[in-house]
MDTraj code that builds the backbone (N, CA, C; nanometers):
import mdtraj as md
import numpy as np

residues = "UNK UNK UNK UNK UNK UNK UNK UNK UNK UNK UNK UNK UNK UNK UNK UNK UNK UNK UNK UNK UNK UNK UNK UNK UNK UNK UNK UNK UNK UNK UNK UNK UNK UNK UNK UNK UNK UNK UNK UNK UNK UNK UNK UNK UNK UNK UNK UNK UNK UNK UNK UNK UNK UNK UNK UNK UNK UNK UNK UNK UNK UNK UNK UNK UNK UNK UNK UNK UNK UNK UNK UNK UNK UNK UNK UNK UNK UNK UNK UNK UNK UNK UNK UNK UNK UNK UNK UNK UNK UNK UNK UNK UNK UNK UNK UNK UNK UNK UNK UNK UNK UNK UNK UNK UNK UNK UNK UNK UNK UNK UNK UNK UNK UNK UNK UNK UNK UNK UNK UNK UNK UNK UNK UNK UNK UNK UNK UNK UNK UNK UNK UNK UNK UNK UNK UNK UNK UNK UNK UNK UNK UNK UNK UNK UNK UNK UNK UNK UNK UNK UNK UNK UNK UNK UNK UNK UNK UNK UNK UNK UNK UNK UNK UNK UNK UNK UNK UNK UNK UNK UNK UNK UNK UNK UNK UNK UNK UNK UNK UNK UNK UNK UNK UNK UNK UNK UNK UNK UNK UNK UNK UNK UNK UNK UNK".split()
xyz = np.array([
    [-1.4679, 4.4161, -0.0635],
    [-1.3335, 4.3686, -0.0895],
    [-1.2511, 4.4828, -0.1475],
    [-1.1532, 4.4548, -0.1108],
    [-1.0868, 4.6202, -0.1571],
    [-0.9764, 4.5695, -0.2776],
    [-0.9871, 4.6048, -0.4046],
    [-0.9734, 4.5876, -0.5209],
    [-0.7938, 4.6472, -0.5087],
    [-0.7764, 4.7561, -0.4417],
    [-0.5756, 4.7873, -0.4356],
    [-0.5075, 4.6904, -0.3914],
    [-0.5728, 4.5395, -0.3124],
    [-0.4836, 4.5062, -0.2337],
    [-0.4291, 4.3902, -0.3107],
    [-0.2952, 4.3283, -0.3334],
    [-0.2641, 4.2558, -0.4529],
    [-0.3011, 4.1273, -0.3741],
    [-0.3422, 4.0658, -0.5110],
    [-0.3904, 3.9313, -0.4913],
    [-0.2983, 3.8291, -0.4389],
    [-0.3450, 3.7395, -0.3864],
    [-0.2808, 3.5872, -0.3746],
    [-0.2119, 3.5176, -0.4653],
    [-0.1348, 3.5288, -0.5165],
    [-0.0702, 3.4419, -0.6357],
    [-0.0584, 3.2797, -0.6205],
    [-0.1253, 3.2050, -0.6923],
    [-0.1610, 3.0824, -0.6340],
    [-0.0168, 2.9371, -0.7279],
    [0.0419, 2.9005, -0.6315],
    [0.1411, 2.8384, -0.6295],
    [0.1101, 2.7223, -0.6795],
    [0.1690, 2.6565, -0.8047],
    [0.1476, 2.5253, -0.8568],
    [0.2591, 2.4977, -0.9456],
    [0.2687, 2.3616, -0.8953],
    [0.4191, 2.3009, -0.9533],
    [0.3932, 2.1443, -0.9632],
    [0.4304, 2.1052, -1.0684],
    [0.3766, 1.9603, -1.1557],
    [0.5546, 1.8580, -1.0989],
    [0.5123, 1.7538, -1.0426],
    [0.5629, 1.6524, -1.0106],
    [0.5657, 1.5545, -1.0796],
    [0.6256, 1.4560, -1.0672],
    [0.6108, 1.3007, -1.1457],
    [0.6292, 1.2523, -0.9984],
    [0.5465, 1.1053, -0.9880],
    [0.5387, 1.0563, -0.8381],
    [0.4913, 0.8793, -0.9638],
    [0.6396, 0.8233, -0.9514],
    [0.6105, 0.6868, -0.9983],
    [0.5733, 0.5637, -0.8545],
    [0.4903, 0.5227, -0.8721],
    [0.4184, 0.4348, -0.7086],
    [0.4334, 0.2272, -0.7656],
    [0.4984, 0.1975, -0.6528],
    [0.5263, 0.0520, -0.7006],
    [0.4324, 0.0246, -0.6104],
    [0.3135, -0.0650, -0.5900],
    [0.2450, -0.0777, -0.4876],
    [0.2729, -0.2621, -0.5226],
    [0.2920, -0.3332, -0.3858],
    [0.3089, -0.5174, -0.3755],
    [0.2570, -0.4982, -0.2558],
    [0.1255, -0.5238, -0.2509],
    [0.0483, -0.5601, -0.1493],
    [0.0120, -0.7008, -0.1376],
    [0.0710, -0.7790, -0.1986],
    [0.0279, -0.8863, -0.2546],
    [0.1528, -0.9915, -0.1730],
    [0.2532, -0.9486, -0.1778],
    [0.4066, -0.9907, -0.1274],
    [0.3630, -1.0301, 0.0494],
    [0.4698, -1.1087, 0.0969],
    [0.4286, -1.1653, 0.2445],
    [0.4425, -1.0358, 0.3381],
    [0.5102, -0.9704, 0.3009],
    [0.5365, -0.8295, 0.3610],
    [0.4771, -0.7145, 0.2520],
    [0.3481, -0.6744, 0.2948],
    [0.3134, -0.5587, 0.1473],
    [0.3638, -0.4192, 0.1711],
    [0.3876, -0.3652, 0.0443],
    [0.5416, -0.2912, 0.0522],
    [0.4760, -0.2067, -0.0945],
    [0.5397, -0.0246, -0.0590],
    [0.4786, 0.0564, -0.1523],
    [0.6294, 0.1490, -0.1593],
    [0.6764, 0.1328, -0.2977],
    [0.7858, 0.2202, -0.3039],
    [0.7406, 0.3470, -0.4279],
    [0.7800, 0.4977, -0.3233],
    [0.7034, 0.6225, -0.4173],
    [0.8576, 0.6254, -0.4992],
    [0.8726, 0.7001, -0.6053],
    [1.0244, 0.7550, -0.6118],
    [0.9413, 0.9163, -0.7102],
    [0.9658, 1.0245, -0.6113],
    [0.9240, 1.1464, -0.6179],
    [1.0738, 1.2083, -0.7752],
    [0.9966, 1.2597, -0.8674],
    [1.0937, 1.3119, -0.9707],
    [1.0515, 1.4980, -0.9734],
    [1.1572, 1.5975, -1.0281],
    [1.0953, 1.7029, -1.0848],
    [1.0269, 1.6719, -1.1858],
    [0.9427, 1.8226, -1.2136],
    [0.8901, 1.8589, -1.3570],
    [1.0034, 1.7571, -1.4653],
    [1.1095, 1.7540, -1.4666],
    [1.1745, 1.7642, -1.5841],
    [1.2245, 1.5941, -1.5657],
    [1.1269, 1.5267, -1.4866],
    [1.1609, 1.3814, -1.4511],
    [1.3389, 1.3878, -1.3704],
    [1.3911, 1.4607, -1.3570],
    [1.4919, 1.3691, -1.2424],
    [1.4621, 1.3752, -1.0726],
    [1.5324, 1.2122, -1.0574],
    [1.4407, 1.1673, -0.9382],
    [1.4827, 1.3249, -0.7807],
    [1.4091, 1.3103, -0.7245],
    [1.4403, 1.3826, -0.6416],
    [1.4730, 1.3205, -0.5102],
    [1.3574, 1.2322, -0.4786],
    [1.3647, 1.1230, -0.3400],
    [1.2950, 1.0157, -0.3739],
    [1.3150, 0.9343, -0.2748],
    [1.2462, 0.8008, -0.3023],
    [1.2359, 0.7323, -0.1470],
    [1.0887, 0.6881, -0.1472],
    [1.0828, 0.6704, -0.0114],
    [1.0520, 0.4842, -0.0213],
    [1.0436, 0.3944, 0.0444],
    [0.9470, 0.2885, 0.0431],
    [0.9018, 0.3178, 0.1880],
    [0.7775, 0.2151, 0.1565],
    [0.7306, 0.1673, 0.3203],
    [0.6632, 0.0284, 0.2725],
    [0.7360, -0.0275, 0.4365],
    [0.6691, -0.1930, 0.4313],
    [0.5976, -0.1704, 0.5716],
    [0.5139, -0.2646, 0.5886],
    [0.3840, -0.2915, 0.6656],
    [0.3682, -0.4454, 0.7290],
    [0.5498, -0.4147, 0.8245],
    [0.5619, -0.5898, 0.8925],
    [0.4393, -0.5846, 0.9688],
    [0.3976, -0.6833, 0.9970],
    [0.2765, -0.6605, 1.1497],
    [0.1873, -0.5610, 1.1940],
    [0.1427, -0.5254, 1.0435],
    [0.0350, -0.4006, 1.0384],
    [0.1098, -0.2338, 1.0668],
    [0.2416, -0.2615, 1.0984],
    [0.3068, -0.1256, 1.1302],
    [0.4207, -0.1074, 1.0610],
    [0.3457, 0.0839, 1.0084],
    [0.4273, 0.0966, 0.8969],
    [0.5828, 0.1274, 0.9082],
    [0.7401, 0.0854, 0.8285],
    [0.8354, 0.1349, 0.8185],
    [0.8856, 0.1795, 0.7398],
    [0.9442, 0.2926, 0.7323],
    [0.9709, 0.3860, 0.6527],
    [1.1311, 0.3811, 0.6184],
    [1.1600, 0.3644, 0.5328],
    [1.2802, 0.3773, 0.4407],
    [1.2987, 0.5239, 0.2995],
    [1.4267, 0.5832, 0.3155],
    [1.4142, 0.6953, 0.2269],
    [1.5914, 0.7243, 0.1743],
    [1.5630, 0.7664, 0.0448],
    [1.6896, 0.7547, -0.0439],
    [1.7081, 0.8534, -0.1078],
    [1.7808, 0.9502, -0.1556],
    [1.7874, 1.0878, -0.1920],
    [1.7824, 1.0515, -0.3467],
    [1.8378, 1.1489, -0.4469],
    [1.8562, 1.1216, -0.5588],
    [1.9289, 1.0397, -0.6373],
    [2.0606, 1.0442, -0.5482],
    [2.1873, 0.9528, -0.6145],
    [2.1383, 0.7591, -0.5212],
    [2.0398, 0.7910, -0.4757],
    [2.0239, 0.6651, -0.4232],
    [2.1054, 0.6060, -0.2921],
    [2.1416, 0.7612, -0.1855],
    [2.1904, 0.7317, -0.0491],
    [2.1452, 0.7422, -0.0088],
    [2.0980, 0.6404, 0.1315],
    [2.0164, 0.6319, 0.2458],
    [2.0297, 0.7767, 0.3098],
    [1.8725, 0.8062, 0.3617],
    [1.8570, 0.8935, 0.4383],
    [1.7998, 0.8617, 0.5561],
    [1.8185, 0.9572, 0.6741],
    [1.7031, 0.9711, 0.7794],
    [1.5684, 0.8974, 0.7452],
    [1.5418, 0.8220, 0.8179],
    [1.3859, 0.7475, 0.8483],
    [1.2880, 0.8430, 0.8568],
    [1.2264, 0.8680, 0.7079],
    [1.0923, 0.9892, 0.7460],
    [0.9810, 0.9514, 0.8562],
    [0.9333, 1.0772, 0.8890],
    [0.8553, 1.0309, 1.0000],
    [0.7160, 1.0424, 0.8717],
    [0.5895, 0.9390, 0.9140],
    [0.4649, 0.9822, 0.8085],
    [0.4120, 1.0945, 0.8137],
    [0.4433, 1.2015, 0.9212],
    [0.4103, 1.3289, 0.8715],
    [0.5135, 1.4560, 0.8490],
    [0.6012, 1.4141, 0.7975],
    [0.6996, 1.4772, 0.7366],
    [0.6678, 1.5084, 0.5677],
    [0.7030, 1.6294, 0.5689],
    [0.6464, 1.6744, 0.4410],
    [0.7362, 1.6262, 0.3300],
    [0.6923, 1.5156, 0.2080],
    [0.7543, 1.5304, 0.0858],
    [0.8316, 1.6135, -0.0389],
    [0.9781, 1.6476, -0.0386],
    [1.0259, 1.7620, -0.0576],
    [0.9098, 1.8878, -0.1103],
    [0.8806, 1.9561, -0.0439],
    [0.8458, 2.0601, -0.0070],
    [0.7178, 2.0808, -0.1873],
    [0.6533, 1.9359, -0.1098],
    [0.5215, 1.9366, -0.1651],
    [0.3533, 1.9660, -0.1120],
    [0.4022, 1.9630, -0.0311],
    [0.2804, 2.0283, 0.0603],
    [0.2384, 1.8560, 0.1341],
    [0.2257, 1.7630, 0.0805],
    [0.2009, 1.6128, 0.1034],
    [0.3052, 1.6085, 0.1953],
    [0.2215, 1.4685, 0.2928],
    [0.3265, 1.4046, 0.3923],
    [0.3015, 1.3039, 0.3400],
    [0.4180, 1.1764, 0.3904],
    [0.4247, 1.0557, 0.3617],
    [0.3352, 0.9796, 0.4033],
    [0.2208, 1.0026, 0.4725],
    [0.1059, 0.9615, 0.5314],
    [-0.0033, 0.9735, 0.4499],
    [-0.0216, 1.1038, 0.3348],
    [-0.0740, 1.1281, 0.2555],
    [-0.0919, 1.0256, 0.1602],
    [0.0856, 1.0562, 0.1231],
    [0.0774, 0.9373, 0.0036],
    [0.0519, 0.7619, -0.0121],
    [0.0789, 0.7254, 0.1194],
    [0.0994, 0.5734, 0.1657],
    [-0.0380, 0.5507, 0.2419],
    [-0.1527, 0.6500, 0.2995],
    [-0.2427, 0.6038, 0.3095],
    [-0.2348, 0.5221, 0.4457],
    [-0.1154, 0.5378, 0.4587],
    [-0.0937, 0.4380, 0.5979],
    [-0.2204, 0.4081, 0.7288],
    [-0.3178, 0.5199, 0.7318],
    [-0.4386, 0.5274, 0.8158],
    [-0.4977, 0.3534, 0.7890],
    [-0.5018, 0.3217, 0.6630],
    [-0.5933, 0.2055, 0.6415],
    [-0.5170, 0.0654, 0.6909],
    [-0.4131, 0.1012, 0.7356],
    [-0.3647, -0.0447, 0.8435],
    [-0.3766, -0.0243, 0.9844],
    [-0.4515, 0.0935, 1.0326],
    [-0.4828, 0.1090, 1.2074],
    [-0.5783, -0.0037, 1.2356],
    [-0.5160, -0.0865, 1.3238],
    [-0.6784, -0.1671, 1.3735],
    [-0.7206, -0.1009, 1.4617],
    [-0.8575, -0.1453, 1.4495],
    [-0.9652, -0.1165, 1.5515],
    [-1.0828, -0.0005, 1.4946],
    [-1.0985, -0.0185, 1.3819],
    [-1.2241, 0.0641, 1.2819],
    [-1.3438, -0.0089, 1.3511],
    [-1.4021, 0.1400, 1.3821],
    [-1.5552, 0.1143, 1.4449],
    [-1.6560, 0.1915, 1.3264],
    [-1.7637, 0.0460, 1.3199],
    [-1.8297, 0.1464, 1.2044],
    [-1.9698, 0.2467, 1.2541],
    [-1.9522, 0.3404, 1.2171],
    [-2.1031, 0.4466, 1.2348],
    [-2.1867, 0.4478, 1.1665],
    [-2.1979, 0.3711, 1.0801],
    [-2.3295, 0.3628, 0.9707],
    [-2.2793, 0.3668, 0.8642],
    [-2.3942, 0.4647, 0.7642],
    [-2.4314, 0.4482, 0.6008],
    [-2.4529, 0.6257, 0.5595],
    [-2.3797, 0.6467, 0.4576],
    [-2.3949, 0.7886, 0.4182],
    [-2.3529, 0.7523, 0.2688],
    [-2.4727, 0.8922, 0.2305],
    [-2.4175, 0.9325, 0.0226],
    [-2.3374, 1.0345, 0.0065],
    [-2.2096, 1.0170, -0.0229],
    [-2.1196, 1.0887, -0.0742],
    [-2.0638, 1.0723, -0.2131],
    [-2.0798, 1.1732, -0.2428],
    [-2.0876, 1.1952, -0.4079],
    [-2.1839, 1.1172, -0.4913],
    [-2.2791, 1.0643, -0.4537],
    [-2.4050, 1.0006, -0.5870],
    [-2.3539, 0.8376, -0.4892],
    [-2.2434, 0.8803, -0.4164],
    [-2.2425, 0.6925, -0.4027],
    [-2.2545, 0.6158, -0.2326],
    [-2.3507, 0.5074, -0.2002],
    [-2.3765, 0.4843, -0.1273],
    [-2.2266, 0.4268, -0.0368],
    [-2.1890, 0.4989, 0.1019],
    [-2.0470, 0.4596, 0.1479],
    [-2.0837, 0.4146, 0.2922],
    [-1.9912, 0.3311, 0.3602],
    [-1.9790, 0.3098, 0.5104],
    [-1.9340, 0.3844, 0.5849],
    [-1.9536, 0.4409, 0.6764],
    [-1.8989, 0.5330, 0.7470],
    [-1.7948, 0.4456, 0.8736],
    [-1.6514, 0.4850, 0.8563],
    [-1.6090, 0.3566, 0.9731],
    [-1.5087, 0.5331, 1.0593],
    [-1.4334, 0.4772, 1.2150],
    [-1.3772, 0.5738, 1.2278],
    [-1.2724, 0.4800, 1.2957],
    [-1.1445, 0.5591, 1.3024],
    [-1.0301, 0.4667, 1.3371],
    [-0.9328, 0.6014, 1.4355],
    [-0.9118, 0.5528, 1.5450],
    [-0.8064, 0.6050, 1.6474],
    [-0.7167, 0.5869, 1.5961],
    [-0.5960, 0.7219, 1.5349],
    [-0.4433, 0.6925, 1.5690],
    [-0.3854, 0.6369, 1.6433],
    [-0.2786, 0.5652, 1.6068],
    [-0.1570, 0.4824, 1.7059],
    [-0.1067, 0.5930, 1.8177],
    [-0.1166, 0.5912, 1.8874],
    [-0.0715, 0.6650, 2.0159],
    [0.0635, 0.7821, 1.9468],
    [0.1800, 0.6865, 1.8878],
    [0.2866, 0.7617, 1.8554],
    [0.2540, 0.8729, 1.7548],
    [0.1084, 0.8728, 1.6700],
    [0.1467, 0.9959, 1.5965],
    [0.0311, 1.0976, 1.6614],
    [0.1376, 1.1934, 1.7147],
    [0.1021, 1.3427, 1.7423],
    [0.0479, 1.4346, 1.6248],
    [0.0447, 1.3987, 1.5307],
    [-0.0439, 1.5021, 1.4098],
    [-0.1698, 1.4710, 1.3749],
    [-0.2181, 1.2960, 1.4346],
    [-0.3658, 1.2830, 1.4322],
    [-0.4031, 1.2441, 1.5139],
    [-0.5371, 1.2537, 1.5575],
    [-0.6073, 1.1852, 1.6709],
    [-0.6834, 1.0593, 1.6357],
    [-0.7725, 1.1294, 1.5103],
    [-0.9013, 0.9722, 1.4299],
    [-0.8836, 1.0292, 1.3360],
    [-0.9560, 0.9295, 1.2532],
    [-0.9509, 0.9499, 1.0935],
    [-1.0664, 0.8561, 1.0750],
    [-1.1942, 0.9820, 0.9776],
    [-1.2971, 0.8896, 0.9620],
    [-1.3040, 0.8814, 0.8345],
    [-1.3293, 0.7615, 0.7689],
    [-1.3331, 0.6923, 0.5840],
    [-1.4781, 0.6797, 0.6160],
    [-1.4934, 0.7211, 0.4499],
    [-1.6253, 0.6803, 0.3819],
    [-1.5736, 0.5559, 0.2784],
    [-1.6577, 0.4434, 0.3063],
    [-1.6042, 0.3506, 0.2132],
    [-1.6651, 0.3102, 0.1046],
    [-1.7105, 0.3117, -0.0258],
    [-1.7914, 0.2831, -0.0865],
    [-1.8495, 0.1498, -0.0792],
    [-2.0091, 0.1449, -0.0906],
    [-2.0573, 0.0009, -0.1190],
    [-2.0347, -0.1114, -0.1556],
    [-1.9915, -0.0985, -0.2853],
    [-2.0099, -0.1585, -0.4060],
    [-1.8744, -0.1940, -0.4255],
    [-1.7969, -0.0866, -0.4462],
    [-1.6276, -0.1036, -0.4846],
    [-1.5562, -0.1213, -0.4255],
    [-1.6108, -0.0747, -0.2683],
    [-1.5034, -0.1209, -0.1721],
    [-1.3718, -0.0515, -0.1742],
    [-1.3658, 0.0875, -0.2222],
    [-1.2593, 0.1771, -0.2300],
    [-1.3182, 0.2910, -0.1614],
    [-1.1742, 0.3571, -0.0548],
    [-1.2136, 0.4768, -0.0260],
    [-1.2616, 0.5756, -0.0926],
    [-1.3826, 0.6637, -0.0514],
    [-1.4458, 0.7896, -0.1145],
    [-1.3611, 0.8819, -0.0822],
    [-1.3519, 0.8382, 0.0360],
    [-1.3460, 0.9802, 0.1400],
    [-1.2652, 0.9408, 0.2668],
    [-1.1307, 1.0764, 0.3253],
    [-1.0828, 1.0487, 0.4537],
    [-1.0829, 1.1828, 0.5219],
    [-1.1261, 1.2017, 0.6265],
    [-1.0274, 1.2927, 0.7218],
    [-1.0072, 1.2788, 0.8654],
    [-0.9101, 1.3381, 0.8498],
    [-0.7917, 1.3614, 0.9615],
    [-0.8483, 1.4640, 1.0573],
    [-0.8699, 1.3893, 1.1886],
    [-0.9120, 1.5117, 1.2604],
    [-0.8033, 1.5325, 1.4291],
    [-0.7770, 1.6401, 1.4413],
    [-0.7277, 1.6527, 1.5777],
    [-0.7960, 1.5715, 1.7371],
    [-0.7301, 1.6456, 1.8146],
    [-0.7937, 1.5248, 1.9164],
    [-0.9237, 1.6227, 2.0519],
    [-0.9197, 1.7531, 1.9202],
    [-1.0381, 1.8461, 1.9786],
    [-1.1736, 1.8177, 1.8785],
    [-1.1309, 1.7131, 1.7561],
    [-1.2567, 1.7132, 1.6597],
    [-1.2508, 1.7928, 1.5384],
    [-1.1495, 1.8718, 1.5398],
    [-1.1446, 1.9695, 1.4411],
    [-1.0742, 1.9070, 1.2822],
    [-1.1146, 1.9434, 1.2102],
    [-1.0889, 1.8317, 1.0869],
    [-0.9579, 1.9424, 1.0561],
    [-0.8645, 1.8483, 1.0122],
    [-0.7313, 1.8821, 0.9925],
    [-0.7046, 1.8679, 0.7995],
    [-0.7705, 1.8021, 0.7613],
    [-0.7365, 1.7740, 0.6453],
    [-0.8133, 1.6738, 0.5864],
    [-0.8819, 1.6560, 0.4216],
    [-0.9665, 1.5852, 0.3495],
    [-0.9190, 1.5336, 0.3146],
    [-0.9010, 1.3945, 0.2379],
    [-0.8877, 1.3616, 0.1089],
    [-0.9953, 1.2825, 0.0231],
    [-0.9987, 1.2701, -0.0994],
    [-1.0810, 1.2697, -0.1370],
    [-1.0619, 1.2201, -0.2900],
    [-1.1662, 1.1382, -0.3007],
    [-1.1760, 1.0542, -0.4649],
    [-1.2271, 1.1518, -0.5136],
    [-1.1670, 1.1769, -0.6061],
    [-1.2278, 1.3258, -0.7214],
    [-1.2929, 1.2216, -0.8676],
    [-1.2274, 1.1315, -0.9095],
    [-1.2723, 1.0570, -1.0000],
    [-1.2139, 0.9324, -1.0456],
    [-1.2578, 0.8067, -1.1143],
    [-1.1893, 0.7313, -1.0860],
    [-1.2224, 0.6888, -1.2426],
    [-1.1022, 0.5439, -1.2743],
    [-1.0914, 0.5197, -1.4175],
    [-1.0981, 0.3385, -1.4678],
    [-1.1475, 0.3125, -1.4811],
    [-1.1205, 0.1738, -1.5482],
    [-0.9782, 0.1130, -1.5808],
    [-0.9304, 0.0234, -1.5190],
    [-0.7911, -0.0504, -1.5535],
    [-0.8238, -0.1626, -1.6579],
    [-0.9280, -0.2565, -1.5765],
    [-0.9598, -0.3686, -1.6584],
    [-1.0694, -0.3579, -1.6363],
    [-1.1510, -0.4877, -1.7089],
    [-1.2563, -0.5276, -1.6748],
    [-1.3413, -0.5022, -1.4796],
    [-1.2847, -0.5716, -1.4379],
    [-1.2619, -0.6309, -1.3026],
    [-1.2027, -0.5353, -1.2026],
    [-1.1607, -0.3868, -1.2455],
    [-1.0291, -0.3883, -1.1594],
    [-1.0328, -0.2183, -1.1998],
    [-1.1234, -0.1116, -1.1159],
    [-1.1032, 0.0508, -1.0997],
    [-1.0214, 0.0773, -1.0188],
    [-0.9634, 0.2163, -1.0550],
    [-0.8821, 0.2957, -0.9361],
    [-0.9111, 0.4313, -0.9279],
    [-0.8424, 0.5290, -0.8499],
    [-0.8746, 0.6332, -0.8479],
    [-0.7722, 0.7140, -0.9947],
    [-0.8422, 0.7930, -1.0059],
    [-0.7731, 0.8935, -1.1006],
    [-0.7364, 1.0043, -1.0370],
    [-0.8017, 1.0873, -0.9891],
    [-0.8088, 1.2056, -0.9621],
    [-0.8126, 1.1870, -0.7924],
    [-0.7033, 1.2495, -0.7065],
    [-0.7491, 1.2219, -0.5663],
    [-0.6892, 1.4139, -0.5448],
    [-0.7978, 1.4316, -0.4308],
    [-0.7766, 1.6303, -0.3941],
    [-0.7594, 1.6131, -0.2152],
    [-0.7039, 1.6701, -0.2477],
    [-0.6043, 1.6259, -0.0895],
    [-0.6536, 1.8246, -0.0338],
    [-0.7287, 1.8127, 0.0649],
    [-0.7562, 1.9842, 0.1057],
    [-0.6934, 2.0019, 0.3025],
    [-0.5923, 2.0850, 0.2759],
    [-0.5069, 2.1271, 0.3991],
    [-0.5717, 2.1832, 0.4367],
    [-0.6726, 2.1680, 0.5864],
    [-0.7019, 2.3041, 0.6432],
    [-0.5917, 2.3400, 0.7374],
    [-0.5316, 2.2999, 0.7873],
    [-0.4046, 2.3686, 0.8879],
    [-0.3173, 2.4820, 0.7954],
    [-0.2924, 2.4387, 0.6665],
    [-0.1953, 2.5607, 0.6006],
    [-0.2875, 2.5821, 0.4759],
    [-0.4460, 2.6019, 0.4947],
    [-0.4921, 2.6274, 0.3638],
    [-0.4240, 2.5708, 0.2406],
    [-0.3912, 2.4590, 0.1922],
    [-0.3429, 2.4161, 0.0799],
    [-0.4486, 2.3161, 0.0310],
    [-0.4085, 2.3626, -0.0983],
    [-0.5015, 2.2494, -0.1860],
    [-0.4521, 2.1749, -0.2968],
    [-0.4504, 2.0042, -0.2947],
    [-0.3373, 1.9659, -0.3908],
    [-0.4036, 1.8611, -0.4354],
    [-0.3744, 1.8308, -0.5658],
    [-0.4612, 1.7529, -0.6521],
    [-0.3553, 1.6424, -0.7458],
    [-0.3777, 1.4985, -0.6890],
    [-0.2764, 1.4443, -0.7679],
    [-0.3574, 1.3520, -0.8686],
    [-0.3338, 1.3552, -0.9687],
    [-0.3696, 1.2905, -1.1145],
    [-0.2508, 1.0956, -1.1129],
    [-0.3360, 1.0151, -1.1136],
    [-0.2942, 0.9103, -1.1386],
    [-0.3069, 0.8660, -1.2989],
    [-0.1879, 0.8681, -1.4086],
    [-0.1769, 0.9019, -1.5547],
    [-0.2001, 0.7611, -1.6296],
    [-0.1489, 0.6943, -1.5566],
    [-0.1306, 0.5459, -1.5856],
    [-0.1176, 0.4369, -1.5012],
    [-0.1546, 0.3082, -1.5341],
    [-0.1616, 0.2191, -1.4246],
    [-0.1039, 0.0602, -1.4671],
    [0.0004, 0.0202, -1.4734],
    [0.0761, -0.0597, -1.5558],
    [0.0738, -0.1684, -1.4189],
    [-0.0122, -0.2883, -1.4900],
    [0.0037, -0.3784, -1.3782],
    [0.1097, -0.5465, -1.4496],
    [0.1840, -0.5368, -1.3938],
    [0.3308, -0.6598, -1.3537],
    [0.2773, -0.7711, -1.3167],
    [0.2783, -0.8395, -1.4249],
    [0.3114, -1.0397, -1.3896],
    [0.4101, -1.0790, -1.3699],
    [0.4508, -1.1096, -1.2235],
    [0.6050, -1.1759, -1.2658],
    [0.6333, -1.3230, -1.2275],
    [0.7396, -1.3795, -1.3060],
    [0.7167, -1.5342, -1.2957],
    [0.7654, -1.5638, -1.1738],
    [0.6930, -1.6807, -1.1531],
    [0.7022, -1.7593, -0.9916],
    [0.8416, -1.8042, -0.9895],
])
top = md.Topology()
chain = top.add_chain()
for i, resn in enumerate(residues, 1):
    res = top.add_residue(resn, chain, resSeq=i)
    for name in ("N", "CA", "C"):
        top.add_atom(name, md.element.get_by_symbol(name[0]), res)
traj = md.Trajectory(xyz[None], top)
């Protein structure tokens, strides 16, 4: 390795990403609203999930409608697409399962799921599902030559309630633009609201 040649300077910049998730609603519906470092909002996207297919709604700072993101459109220039964050893969029907594998200490399902025809940035996407918890371990995104495009991945997860884990730590690894991004879930404030 040749020691003159200047290093890589490795790029990191801290977000606030507040997530309303109502999966629960007749229409389940996940609104991100993306802030700087210094908390003011930057964008704000929702997506609802009429008839298993996702729609995308997006609002700038002052809260004016924008252009309809596409899910692989990059989140102001976070390295994440809106596909990333919304997970949207886990409403494709037609998951075929391949068996049983240990990933990370934990026994998971192996299922694999064909992209919707319309998106050109994936082909399949295979989840590891855990046993027990029934939460994703593990996803990736692969092209339609096989070539894995991108990980994501449960890095660690935290107790809400009794009854009721989530992820903490999820590491999202780009192989198309070498990026590596790690989002920290800080808090998890769950809403009763009256009937």
């Amino acid at each position: 390795m040749d020691s003159s040649a200047p290093r890589q300077r490795r790029l990191q910049q801290d977000r606030l990403l507040l997530t309303e998730l109502r999966f629960g609603d007749a229409v389940p519906m996940a609104r991100y609203t993306l802030s700087d470092a210094f908390g003011d909002p930057v964008v704000q996207v929702q997506v609802r999930w009429p008839d298993g297919e996702a729609e995308y709604a997006q609002w700038d700072a002052e809260g004016d409608p924008l252009p309809e993101p596409s899910p692989s459109d990059e989140v102001a220039d976070t390295g994440l697409t809106w596909s990333d964050l919304s997970l949207d893969f886990l409403w494709w029907p037609g998951a075929n399962m391949l068996g049983q594998e240990q990933v990370k200490s934990r026994q998971a399902l192996v299922l694999i799921l064909d992209a919707p025809a319309e998106r050109e940035d994936v082909h399949q996407v295979k989840l590891w599902v855990d046993v027990r918890a029934l939460f994703i371990v593990r996803a990736e995104l692969m092209d339609k030559k096989g070539k894995l495009q991108k990980r994501i991945e449960v890095d660690s997860i935290k107790q809400v309630r009794e009854d009721f884990w989530m992820v903490k730590d999820l590491i999202i690894r780009d192989f198309i633009h070498n990026r590596h991004i790690g989002i920290r879930f800080e808090e998890v404030i769950e809403v009763d609201e009256e009937s």
